[in-house]
PAMI-445481 format. One record per atom (N, C-alpha, C): residue number from 1; y, z, x; atom name. Coordinates in pm, 1 decimal, decimal comma. Layout:
! residues N
NUM:Y:Z:X:CA $
...
//
This chain:
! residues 81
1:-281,5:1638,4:-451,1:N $
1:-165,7:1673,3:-530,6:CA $
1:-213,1:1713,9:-669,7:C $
2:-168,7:1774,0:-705,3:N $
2:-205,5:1860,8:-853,2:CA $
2:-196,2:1769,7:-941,6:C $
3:-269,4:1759,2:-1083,1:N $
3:-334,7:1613,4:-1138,6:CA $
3:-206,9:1609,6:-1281,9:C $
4:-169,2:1733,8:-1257,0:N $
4:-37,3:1747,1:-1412,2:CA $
4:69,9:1685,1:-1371,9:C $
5:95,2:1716,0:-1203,6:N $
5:225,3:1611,8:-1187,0:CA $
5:222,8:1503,6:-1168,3:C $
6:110,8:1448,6:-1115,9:N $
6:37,7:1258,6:-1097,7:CA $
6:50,4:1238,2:-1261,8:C $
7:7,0:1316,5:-1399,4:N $
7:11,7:1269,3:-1513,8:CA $
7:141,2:1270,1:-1563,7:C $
8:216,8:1351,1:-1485,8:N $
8:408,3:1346,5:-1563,6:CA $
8:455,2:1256,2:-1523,9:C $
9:432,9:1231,2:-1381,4:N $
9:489,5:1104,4:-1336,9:CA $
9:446,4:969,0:-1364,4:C $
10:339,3:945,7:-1440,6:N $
10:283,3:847,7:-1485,4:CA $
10:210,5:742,7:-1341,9:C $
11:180,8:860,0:-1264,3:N $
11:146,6:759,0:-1093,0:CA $
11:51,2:659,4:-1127,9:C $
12:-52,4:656,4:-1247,1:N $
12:-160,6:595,1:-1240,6:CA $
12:-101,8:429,1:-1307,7:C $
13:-12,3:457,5:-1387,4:N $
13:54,1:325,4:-1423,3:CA $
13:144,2:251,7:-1330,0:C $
14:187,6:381,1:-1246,1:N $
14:265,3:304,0:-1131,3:CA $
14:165,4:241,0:-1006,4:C $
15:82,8:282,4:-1002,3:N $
15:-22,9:215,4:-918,8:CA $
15:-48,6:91,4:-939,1:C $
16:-102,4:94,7:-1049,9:N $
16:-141,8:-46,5:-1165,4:CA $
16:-67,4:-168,0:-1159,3:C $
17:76,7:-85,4:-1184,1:N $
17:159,6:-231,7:-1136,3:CA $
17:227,3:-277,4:-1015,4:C $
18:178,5:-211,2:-929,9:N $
18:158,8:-223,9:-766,3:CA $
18:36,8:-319,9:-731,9:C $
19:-70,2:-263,0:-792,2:N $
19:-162,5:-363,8:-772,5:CA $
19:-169,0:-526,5:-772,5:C $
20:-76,3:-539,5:-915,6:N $
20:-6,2:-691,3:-938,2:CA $
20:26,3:-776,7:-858,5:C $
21:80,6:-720,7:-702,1:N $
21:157,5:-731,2:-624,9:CA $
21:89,5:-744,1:-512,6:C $
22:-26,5:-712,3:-513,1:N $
22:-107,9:-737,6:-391,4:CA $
22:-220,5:-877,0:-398,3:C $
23:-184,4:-891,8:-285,0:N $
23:-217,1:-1073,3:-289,0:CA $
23:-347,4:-1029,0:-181,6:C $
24:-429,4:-954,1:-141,3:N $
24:-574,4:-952,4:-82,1:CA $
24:-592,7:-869,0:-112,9:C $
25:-763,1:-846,3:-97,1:N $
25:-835,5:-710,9:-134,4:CA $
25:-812,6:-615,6:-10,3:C $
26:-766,4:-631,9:31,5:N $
26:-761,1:-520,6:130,6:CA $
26:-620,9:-488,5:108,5:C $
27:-556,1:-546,1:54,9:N $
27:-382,8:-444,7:-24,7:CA $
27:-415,1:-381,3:-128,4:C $
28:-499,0:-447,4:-194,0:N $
28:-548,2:-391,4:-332,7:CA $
28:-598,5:-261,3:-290,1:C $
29:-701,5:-258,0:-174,1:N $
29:-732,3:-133,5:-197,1:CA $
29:-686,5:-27,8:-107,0:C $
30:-574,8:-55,4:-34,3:N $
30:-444,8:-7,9:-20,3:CA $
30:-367,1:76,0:-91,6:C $
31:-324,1:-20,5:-239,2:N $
31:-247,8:55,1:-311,0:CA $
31:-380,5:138,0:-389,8:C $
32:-467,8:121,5:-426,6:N $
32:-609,6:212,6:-539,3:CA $
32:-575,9:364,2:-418,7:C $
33:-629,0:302,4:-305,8:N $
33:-615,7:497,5:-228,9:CA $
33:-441,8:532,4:-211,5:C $
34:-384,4:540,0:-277,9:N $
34:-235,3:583,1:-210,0:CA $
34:-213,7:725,4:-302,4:C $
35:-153,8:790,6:-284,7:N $
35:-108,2:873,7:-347,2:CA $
35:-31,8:977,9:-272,7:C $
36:93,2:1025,7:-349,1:N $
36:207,7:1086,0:-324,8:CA $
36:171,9:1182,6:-237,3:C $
37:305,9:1211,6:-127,1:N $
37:304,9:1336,1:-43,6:CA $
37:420,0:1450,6:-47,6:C $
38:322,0:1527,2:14,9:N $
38:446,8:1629,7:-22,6:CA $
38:537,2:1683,0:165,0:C $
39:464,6:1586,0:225,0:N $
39:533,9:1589,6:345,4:CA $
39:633,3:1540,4:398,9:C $
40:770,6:1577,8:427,0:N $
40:874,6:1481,3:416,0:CA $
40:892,4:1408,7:602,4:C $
41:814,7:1413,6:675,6:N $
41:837,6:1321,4:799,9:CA $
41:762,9:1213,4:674,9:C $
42:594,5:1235,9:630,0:N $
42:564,2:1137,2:552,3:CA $
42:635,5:1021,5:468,5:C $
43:704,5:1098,0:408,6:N $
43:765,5:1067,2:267,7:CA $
43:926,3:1024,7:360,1:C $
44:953,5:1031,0:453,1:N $
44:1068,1:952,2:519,5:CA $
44:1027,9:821,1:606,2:C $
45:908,1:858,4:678,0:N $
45:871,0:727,7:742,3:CA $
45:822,3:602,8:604,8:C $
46:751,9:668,9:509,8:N $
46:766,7:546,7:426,3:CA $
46:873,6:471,2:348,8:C $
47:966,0:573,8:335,0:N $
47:1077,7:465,4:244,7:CA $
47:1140,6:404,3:387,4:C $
48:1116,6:453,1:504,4:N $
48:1191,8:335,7:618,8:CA $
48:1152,7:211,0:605,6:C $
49:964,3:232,6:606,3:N $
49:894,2:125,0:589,7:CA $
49:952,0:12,1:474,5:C $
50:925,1:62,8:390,0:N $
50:994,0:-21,3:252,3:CA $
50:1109,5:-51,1:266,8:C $
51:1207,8:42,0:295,1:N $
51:1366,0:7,0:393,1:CA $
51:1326,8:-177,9:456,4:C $
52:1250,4:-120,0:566,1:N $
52:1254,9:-311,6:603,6:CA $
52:1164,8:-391,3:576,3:C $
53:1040,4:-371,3:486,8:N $
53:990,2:-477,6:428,4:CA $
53:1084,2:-526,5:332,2:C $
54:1168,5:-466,5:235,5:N $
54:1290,4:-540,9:194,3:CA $
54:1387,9:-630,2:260,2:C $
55:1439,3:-549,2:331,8:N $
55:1531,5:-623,7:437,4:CA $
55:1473,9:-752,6:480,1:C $
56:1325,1:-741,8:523,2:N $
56:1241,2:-911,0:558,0:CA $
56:1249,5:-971,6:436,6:C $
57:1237,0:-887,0:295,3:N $
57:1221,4:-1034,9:184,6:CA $
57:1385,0:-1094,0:176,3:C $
58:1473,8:-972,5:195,3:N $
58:1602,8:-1051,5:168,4:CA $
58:1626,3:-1131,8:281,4:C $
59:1590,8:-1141,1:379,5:N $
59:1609,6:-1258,7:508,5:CA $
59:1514,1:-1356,1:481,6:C $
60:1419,1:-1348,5:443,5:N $
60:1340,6:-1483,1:437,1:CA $
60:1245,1:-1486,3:340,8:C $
61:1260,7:-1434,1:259,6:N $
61:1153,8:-1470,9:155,0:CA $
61:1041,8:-1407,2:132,7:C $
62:991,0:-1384,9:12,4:N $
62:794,3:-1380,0:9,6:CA $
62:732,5:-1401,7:73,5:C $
63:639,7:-1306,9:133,6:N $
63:528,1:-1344,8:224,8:CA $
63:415,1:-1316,5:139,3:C $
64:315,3:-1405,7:156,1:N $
64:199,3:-1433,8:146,3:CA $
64:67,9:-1404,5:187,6:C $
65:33,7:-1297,4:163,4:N $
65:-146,5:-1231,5:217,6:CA $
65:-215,3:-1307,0:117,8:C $
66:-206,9:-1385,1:16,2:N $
66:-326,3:-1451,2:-34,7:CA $
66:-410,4:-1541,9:69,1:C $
67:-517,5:-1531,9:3,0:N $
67:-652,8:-1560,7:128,8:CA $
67:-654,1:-1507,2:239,0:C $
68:-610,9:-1412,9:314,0:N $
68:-620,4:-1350,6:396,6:CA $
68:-775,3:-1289,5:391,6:C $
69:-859,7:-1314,0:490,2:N $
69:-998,5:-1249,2:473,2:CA $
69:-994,0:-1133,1:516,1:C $
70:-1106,3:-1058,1:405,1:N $
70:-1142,1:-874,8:487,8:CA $
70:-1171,8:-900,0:597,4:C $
71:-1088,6:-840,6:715,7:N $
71:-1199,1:-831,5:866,1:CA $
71:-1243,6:-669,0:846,3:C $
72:-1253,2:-622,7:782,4:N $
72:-1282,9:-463,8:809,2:CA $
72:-1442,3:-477,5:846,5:C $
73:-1535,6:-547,4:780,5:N $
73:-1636,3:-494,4:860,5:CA $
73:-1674,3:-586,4:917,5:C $
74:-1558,5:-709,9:1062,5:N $
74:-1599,3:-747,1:1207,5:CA $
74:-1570,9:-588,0:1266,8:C $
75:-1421,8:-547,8:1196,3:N $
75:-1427,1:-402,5:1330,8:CA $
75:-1513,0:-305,9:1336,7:C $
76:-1563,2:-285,7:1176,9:N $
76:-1713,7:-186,1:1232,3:CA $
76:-1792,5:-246,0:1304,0:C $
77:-1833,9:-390,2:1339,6:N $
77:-1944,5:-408,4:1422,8:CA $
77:-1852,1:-417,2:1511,5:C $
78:-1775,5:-437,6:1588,0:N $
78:-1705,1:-402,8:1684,8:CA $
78:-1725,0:-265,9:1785,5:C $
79:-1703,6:-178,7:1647,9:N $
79:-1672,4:-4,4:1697,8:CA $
79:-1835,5:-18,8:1759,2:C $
80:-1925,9:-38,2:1649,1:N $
80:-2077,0:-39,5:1706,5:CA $
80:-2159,7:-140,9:1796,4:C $
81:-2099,5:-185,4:1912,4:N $
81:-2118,9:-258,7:1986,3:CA $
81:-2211,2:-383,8:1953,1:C $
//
């Protein structure tokens, strides 16, 4: 995406305080690679997403990924037998 409209929109501060919000390193670096699309199946399947991760906090509360461990690299030794 073109770097004048990531700077109008201030995406890099909105990232930042997304980050706040992530309770493992593997959300963290979740939200660090995200950035806006200009595809709208994209850009509709995610606000669904967010649609019901809300809907779960208003039914039951905060959930919790703190301490959750990286498994990312059991699945690379996985993929590599």
């Amino acid at each position: 995406m073109n770097e004048k409209v990531l700077t109008t929109l201030e995406f890099v501060k909105i990232r930042e305080m997304l980050d706040h919000f992530a309770g493992s390193s593997m959300g963290k670096a979740k939200v660090k690679a995200l950035v806006p699309t200009d595809n709208l199946r994209d850009a509709d399947a995610w606000q669904q997403e967010t649609a019901d991760a809300y809907s779960r906090l208003c039914r039951r509360g905060n959930l919790s990924f703190s301490g959750v461990p990286d498994i990312r690299d059991s699945f690379l030794r996985l993929e590599r037998g």
